[in-house]
C-alpha positions as CSV (number, residue, x, y, z in Angstrom):
1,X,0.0,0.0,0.0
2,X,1.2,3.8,0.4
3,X,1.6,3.8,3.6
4,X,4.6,1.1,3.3
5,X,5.4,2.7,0.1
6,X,5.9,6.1,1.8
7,X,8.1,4.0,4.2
8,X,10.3,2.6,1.9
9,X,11.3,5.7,0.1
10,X,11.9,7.7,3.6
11,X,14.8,6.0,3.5
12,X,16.3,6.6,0.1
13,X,19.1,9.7,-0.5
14,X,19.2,11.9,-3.0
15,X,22.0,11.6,-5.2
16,X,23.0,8.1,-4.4
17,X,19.1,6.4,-4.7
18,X,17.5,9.2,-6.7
19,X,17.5,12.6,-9.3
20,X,16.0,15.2,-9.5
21,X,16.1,17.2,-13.2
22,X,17.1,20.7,-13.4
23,X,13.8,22.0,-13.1
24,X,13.0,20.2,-10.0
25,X,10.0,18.8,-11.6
26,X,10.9,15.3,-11.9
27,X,12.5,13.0,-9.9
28,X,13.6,9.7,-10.6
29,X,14.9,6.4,-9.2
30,X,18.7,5.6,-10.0
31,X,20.2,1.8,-10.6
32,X,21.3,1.5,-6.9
33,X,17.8,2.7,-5.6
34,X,15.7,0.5,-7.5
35,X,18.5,-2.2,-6.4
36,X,17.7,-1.5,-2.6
37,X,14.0,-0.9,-2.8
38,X,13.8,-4.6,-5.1
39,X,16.0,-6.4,-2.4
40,X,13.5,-4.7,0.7
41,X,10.8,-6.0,-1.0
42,X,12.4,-9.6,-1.2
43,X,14.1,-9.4,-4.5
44,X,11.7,-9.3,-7.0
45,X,11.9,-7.5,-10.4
46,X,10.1,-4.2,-9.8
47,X,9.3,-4.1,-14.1
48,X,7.9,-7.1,-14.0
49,X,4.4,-7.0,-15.2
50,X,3.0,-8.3,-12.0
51,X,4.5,-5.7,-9.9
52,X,4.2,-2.5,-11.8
53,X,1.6,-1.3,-9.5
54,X,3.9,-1.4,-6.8
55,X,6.4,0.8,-9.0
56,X,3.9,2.9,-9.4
57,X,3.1,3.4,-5.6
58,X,6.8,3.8,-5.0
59,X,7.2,6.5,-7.5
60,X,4.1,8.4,-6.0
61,X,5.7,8.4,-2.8
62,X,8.5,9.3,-3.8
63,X,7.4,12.6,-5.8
64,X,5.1,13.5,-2.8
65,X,8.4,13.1,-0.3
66,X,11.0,15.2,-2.6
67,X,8.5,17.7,-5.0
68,X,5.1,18.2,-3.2
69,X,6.2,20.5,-0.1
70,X,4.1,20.6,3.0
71,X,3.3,25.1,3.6
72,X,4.6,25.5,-0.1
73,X,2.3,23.4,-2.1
74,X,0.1,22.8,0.6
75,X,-1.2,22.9,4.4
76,X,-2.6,20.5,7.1
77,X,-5.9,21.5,8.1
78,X,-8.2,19.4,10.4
79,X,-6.6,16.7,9.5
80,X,-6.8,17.2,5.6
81,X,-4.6,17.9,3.1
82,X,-5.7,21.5,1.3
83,X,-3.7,22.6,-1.7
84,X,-2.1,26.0,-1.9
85,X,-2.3,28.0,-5.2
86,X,0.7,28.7,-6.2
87,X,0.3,32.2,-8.4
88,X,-2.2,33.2,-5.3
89,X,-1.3,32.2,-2.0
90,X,-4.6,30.8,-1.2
91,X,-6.3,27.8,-0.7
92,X,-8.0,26.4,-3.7
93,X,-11.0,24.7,-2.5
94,X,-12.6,21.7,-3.9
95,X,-9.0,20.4,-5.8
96,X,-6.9,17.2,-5.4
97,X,-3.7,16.3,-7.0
98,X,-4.5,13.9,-9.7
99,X,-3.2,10.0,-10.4
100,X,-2.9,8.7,-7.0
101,X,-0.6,11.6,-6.2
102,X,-3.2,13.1,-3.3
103,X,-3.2,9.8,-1.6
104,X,0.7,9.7,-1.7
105,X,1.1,12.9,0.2
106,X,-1.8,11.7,2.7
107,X,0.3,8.5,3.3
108,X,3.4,11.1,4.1
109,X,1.5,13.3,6.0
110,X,0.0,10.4,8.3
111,X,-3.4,10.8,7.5
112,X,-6.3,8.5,6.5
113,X,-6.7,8.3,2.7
114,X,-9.9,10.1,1.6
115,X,-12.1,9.2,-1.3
116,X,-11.1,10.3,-4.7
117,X,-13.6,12.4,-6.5
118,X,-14.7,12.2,-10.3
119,X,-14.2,14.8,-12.4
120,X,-17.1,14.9,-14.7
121,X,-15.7,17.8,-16.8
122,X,-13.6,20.8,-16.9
123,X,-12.9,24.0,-19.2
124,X,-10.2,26.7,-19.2
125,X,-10.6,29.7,-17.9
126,X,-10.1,31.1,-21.6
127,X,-13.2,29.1,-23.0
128,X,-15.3,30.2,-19.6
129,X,-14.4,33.2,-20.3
130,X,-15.2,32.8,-24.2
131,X,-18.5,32.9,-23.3
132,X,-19.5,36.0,-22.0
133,X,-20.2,38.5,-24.8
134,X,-18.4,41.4,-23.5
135,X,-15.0,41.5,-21.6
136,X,-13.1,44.2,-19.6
137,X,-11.1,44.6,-16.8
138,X,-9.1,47.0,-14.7
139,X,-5.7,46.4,-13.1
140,X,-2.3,48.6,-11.9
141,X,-0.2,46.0,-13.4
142,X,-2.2,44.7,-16.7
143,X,0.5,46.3,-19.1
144,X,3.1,44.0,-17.6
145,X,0.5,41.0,-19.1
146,X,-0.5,43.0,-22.3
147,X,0.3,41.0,-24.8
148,X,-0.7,37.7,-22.7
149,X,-3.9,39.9,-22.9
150,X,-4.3,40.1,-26.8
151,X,-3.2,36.3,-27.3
152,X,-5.1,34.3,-25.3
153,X,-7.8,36.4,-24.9
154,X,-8.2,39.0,-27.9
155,X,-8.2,41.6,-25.4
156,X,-6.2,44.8,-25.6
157,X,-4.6,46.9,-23.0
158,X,-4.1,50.8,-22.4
159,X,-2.8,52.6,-19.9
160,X,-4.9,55.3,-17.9
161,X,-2.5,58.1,-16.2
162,X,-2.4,58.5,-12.6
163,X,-4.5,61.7,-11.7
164,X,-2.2,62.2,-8.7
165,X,1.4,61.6,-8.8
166,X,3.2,58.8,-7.2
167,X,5.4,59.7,-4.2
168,X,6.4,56.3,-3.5
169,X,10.1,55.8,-3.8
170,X,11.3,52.6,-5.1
171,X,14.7,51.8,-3.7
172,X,17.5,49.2,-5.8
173,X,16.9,45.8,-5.1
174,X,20.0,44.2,-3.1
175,X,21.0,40.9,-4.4
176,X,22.9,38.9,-1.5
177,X,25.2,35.9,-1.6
178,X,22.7,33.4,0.1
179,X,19.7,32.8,1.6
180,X,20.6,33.6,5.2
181,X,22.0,37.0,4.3
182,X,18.7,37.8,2.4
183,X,16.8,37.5,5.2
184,X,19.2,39.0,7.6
185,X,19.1,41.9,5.3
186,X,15.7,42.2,5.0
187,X,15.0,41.6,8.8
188,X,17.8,44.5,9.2
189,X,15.7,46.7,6.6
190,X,12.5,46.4,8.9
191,X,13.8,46.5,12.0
192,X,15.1,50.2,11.1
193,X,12.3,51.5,9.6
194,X,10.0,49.5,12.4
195,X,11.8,51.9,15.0
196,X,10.8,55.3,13.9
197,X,7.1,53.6,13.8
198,X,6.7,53.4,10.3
199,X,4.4,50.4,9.1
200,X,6.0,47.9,7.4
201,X,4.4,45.3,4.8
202,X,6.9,42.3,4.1
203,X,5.9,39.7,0.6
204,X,7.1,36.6,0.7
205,X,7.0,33.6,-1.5
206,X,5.5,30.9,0.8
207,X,3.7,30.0,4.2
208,X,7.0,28.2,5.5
209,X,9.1,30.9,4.7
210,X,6.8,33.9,5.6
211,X,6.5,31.9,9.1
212,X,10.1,31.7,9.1
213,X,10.5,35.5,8.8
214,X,7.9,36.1,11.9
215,X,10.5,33.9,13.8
216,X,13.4,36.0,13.0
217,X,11.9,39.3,13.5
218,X,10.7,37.8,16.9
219,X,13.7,37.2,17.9
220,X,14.2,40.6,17.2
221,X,12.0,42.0,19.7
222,X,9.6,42.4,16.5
223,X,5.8,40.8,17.0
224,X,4.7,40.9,13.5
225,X,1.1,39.9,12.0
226,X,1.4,36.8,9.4
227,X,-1.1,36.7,6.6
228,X,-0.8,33.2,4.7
229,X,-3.2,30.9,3.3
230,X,-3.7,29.0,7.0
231,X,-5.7,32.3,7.9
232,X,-6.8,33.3,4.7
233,X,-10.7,33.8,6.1
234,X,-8.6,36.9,8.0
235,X,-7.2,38.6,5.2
236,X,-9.3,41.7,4.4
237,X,-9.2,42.1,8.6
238,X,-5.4,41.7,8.7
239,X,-4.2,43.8,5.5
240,X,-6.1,46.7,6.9
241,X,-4.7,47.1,9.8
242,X,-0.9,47.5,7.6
243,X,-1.0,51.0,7.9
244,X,-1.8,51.2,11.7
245,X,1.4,53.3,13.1
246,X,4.4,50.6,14.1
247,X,2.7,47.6,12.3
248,X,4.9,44.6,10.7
249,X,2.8,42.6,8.4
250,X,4.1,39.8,6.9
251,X,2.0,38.1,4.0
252,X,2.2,35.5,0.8
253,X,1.2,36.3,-2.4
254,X,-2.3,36.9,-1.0
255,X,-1.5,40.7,-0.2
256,X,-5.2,41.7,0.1
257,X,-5.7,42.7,-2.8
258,X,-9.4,44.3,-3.0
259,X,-8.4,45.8,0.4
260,X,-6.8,49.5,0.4
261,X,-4.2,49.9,2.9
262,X,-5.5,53.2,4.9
263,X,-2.4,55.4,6.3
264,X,-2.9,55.5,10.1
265,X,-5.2,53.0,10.4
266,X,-8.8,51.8,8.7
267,X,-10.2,55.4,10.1
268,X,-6.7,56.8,9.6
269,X,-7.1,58.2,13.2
270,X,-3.3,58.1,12.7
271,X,-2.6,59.4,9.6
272,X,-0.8,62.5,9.3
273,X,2.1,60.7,12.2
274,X,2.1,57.8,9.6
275,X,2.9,60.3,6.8
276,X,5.5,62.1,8.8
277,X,7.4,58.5,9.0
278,X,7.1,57.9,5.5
279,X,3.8,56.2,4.8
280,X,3.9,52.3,4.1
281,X,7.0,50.5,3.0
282,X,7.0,47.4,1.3
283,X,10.1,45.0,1.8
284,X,10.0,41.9,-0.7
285,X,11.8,38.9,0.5
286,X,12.9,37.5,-3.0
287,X,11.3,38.2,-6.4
288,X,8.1,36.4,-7.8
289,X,8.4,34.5,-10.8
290,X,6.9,37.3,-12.2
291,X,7.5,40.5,-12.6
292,X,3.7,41.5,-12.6
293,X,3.6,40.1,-8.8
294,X,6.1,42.1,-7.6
295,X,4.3,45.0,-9.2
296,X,1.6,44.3,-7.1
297,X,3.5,43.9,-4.0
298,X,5.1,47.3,-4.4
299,X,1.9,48.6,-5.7
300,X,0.5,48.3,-2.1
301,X,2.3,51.2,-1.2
302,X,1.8,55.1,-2.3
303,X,-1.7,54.3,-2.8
304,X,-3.3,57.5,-4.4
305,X,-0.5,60.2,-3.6
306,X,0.3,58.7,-0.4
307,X,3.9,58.7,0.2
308,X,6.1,55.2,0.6
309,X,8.8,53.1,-0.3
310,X,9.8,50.0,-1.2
311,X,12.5,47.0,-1.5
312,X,13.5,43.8,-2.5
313,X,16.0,41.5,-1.5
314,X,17.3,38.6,-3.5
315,X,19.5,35.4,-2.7
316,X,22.0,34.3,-5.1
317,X,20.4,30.8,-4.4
318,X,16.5,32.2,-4.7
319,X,15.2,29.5,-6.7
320,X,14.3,31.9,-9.5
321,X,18.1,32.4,-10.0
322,X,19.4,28.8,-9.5
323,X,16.6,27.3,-12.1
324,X,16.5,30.0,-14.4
325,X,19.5,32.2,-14.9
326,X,22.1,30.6,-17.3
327,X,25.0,29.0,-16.6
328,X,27.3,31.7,-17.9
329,X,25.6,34.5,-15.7
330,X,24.9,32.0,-12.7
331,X,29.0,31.7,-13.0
332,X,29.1,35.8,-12.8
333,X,27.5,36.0,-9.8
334,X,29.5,33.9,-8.3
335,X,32.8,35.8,-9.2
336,X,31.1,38.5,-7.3
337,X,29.4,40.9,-10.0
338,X,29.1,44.5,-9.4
339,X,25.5,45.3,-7.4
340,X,24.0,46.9,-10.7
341,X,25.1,43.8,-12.8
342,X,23.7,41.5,-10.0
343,X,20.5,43.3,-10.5
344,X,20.3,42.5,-15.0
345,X,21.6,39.1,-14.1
346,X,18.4,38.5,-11.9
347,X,16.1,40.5,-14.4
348,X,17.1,37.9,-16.6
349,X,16.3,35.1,-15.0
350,X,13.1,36.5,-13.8
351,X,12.4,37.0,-17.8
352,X,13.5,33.4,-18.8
353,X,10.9,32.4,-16.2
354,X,7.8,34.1,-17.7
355,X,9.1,33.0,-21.2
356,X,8.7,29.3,-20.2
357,X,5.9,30.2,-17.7
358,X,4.5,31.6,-21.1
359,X,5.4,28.9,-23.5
360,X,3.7,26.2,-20.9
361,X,0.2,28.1,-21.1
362,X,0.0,28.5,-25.0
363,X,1.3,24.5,-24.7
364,X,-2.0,23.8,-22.8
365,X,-4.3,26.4,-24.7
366,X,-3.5,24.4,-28.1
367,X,-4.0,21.0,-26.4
368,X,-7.1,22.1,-25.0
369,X,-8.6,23.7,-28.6
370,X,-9.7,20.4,-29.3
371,X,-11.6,19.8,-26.4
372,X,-13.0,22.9,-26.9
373,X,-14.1,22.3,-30.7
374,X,-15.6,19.2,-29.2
375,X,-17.9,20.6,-26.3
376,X,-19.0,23.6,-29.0
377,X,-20.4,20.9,-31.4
């Protein structure tokens, strides 16, 4: 079963027993791991016919133990396994990792299995949208997706000017050796603005490591409010209260969008003290795989005139950069490029990552055209 299967694998290393590709989307069992998981199982040939299910099980486990991370990809709740999206930061009800895969992760996790549902059919957000007669749409950061817009949707963009000029002041982002000295810079960026009272809002890219910065900020003398997708049913509450004078928010991707961020305070009671110290400032713990999210994270600051600031830190070993960035600039950084070459190396990889973000969904909108053609007939 997967329970013994998630067993097994526990036990494997990675390098020696199993791979993972570049991309860290696939991982696979080398000679020497099949060797040792055969002779567990009392020797027998795991590509025979008669064991392939057992393969199979292995292989789940192993994928839900090495590429399906627990406060990444998703959270324990009550005892259930509830999958995180990704681009939002939220729960995304009423979904289940296909192929036996949601079972392997309940084996890992401990919990009892739960019934597989049936999908009876399902459509792409282009073809629900498809049938509505008249689209349109508002956004801060829609020129970032423009052409996105036009291709998979026929839609075109424009840009409507500010009627109040931004005072927000966007500082360089700071690319750092490692992971450690990211956060340790960015913890060092809000513990000086946190002392003159200004409120802070801090992005980060997942629940484990948004929890993570609460923990060093704590130890900081810092109590900070975490927004993540374990208290999602809070967000509009917590998000609002970012302006409040002295306030540390730390959130995911799910930065409240929907909810303006009120200097002083949701009655701005403390509004003109909050202004004198700056108005909001955003700190980004890494970039976003795409540049349209981290317009949206700065976005939340120098809302309609207000004043602010923001900036980023990225580690040299940010995913982004180690999956994306090519091998000649990955080399570069490690010689120790200048800050402002630092900076183009990482613009680069963040724009190989759209492109193959990119190149996956017009992959997946011409496979679906002829399920579309079908359902239309």
């Amino acid at each position: 079963d997967l329970g013994a299967a998630t067993r097994s694998v526990a036990q494997l290393d990675e390098g020696v027993h199993f791979t993972v590709d570049a991309d860290g989307a696939t991982v696979s069992l080398t000679d020497a791991g099949l060797d040792r998981l055969e002779r567990e199982l009392g020797g027998i040939n795991l590509y025979d016919a008669a064991h392939i299910d057992q393969l199979t099980r292995l292989n789940l486990a192993l994928h839900a133990r090495v590429l399906v991370h627990r406060d990444t990809d998703y959270v324990v709740v009550d005892g259930t396994i509830r999958l995180v999206n990704t681009s939002r930061g939220r729960i995304a009800h009423r979904q289940r990792w296909p192929d036996g895969l949601h079972a392997a992760i309940e084996a890992k996790e401990g919990l009892v299995a739960t019934t597989p549902g049936i999908v009876l059919d399902s459509i792409t957000v282009q073809d629900l949208l498809a049938q509505y007669r008249l689209l349109s749409g508002m956004s801060g950061t829609v020129i970032a997706v423009a052409e996105e817009l036009l291709e998979f949707f026929a839609l075109r963009a424009g840009r409507v000017e500010r009627h109040v000029p931004s005072r927000r002041v966007d500082l360089d982002d700071q690319v750092l050796p490692s992971g450690a000295e990211r956060d340790d810079a960015a913890v060092a960026e809000v513990t000086e603005r946190h002392g003159t009272g200004q409120p802070v809002l801090v992005g980060t890219q997942s629940i484990a490591e948004s929890e993570r910065i609460a923990r060093l900020l704590a130890a900081a003398g810092i109590d900070a409010r975490v927004l993540n997708a374990k208290n999602d049913a809070d967000e509009a509450s917590v998000v609002a209260r970012a302006g409040e004078f002295g306030a540390v928010t730390i959130s995911t991707q799910m930065s409240g969008r929907g909810t303006d961020i009120r200097l002083g305070g949701v009655d701005e009671r403390d509004r003109e003290r909050v202004v004198a110290v700056g108005g909001l400032a955003v700190v980004g713990v890494g970039r976003y795989p795409t540049r349209r999210l981290d317009l949206q994270l700065r976005g939340r600051s120098g809302r309609q005139g207000d004043p602010g600031s923001s900036a980023v830190f990225v580690g040299e070993a940010d995913d982004l950069v180690q999956l994306n960035a090519p091998t000649h600039l990955l080399a570069k950084l490690q010689r120790g490029a200048e800050p402002a070459r630092r900076v183009k190396i990482v613009d680069a990889a963040q724009r190989i990552a759209e492109g193959l973000r990119r190149d996956r969904h017009r992959a997946t909108w011409e496979y679906s055209r002829a399920i579309a053609r079908q359902r239309a007939t």
